[in-house]
N, C-alpha and C positions, 0 to 999 in steps of 0.2 A: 853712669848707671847702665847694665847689660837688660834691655828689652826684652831678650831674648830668655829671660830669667822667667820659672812657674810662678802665677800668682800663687800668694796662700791659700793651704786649705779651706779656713773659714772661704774664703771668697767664692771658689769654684764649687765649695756645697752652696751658697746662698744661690749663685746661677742657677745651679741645677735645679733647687728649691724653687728659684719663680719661672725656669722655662717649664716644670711640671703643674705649679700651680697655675699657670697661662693658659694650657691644650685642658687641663682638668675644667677651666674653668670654661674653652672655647667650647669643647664636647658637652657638656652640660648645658650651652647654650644652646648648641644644633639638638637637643633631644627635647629640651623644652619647645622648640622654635617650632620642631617633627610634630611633637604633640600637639600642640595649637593648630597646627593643621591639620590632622586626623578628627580634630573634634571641635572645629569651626563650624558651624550650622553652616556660612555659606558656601562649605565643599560640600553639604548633605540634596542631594538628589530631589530635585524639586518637579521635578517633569520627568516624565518614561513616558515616549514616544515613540509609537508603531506605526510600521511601514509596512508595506509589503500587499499583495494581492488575498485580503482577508475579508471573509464573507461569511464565514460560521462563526470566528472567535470578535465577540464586543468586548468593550470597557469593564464588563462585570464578569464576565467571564474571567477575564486574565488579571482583574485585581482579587478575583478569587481564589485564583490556581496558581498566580507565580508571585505578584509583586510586593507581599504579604512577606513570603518568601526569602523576600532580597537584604540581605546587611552590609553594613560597609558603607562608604562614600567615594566620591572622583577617583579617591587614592586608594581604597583599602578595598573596593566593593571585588572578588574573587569573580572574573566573567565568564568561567567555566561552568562555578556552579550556578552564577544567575542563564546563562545557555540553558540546562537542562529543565531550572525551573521553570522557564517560559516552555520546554519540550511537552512540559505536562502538562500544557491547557488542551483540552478536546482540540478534533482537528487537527491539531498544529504535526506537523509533520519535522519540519525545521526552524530552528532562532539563528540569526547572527545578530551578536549585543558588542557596540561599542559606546564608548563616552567621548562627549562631548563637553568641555569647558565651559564652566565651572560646574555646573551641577545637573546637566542632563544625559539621560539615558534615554539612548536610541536602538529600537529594538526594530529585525527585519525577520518577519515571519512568511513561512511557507506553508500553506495548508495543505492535509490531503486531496486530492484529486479520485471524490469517489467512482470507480469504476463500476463496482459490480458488492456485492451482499454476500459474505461468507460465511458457510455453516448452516446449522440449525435455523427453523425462521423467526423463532424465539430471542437467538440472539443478539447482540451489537455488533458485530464482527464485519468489519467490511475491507476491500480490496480497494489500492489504490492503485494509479495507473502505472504504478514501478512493480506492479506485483508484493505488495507489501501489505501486511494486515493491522489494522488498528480500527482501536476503540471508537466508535459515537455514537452521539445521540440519533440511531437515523430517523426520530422524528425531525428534524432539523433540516432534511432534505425536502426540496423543493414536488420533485418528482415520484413517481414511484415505480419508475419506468426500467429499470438498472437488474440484470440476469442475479442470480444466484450458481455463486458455484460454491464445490465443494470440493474436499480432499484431506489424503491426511495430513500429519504437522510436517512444515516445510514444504510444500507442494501448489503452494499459492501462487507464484511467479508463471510456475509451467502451466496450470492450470487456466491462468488469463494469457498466456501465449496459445495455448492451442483456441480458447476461444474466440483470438483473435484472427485466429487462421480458418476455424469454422465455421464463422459469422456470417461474412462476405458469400461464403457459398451457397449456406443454406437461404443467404437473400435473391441469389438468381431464382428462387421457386417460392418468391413471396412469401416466407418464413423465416423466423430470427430465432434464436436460441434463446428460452426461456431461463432454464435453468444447465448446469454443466457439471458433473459429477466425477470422479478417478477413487474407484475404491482400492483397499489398502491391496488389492492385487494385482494392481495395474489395469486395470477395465473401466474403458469410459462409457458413461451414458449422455446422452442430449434430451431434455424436454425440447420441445418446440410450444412457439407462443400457439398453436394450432391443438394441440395436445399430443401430440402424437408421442410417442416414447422414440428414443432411437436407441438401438446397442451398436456403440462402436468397437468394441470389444478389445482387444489388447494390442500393444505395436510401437512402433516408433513413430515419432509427431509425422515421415512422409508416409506411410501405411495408412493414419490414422486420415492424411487428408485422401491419398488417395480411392479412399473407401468412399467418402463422404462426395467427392469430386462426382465419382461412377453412379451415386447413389441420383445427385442433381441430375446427371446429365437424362437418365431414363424414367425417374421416377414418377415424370411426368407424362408418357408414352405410358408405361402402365397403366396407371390412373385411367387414363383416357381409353382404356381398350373395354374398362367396364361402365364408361362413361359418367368417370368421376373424374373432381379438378385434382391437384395432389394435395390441396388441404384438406382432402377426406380421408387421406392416409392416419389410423389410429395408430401404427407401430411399426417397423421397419429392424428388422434383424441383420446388419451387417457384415456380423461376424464370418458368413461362409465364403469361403476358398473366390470361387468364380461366380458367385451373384450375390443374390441378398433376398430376404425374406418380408414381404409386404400384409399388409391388414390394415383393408380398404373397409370404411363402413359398408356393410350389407354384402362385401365379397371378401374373401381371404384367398391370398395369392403367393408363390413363392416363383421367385424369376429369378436366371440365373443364365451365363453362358450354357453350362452342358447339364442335360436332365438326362437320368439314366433311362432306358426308353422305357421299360414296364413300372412308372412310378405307382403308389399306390394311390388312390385319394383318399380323404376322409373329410366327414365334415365337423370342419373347427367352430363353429359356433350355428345357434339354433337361425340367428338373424342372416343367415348368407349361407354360401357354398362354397367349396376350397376349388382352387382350380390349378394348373401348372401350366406354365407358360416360358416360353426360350426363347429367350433375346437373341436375335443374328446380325 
């Protein structure tokens, strides 16, 4: 008899028949086998665990705001979108969410680092140390020690860059910037914890210091010539060319490199006298 001969037809449909019936039935196995484990309670998330350097965000906070939020288990749970739900507790600046076998979720949060108070004082609006503005409670805050600045949209970043370049200076003359302003023209102002107003007027961030630099270096010789300290300084005009404009409690003063020789005086307030004076 030739081996080499085709089975019969019946035969090779019957094969075909049970090697189809065999994967139909193996596949139908793996989908049952898949489901059983999507909907096993114990792959369902029994612990969400927080890590990270947190001091505003508690346990009710973030069962409030993200984990309410969360669907899925070990295998199905989407880490993308549990990432942003946890983005949206107060505070929370950044999540990194991974899983852990069998059923817990470990979550690594980063809070804002509040810098400084932005906007209106009405506001929530606060500055973190990236220059970035977000939401909080700032009753929540320890202190209430932290400047206020301001500016228009998108101008957050620069705005705690230059106050971090005019801090430092205005502290050689035992004063700190209260509050820090750039209005929509480009024109900066300074509160001082002192009261004093300051106009820094328009420029690029080295203009802008080296106004405030010139302002330190003398302001204190001034003061002194009517024998005040420079915390009696009430306002200080930067803006001009080669000096700067002073208003000292009980005197008003305007100092500068060059004074035209026949200035006028006038008296600027009923409580003092205006005087001119040239720095050499």
């Amino acid at each position: 008899m030739n081996a080499s001969l085709s089975a019969p037809l019946d035969v090779r449909l019957m094969n075909v028949t049970a090697s189809l019936l065999f994967w139909t039935v193996a596949a139908l196995g793996v989908v049952v086998v898949f489901w059983w484990v999507l909907r096993h309670p114990q792959f369902a998330f029994s612990t969400v665990r927080v890590e990270g350097d947190v001091i505003h965000s508690n346990a009710v906070t973030i069962r409030a705001n993200a984990v309410h939020r969360l669907s899925g288990n070990f295998f199905t749970l989407d880490l993308s979108a549990a990432r942003s739900a946890f983005e949206t507790v107060p505070w929370v600046r950044r999540a990194v969410v991974r899983r852990e076998f069998p059923d817990h979720l470990v979550v690594n949060l980063q809070e804002h680092e509040p810098v400084a108070y932005w906007g209106a004082e009405e506001g929530s609006q606060m500055v973190n140390r990236q220059g970035e503005i977000f939401e909080a409670n700032q009753g929540d805050l320890e202190g209430d020690d932290l400047p206020r600045l301001n500016g228009p949209a998108g101008s957050s970043a620069s705005v705690w860059r230059i106050y971090g370049l005019l801090n430092p200076l205005f502290e050689t003359i035992d004063a700190s910037i209260e509050s820090l302003s750039l209005s929509e023209r480009g024109s900066w102002q300074a509160m001082l914890d002192s009261g004093a107003a300051i106009e820094l007027g328009r420029g690029t961030e080295a203009e802008i210091v080296d106004r405030v630099s010139r302002f330190v270096r003398t302001a204190g010789q001034s003061a002194a010539r009517f024998g005040r300290a420079p915390d009696a300084i009430e306002s200080a005009d930067l803006r001009h060319p080669n000096g700067y404009a002073l208003r000292i409690r009980g005197v008003t003063t305007v100092t500068g490199e060059t004074v035209k020789p026949k200035a006028t005086t006038r008296p600027a307030a009923k409580t003092g006298t205006t005087v001119r004076t040239v720095n050499r």
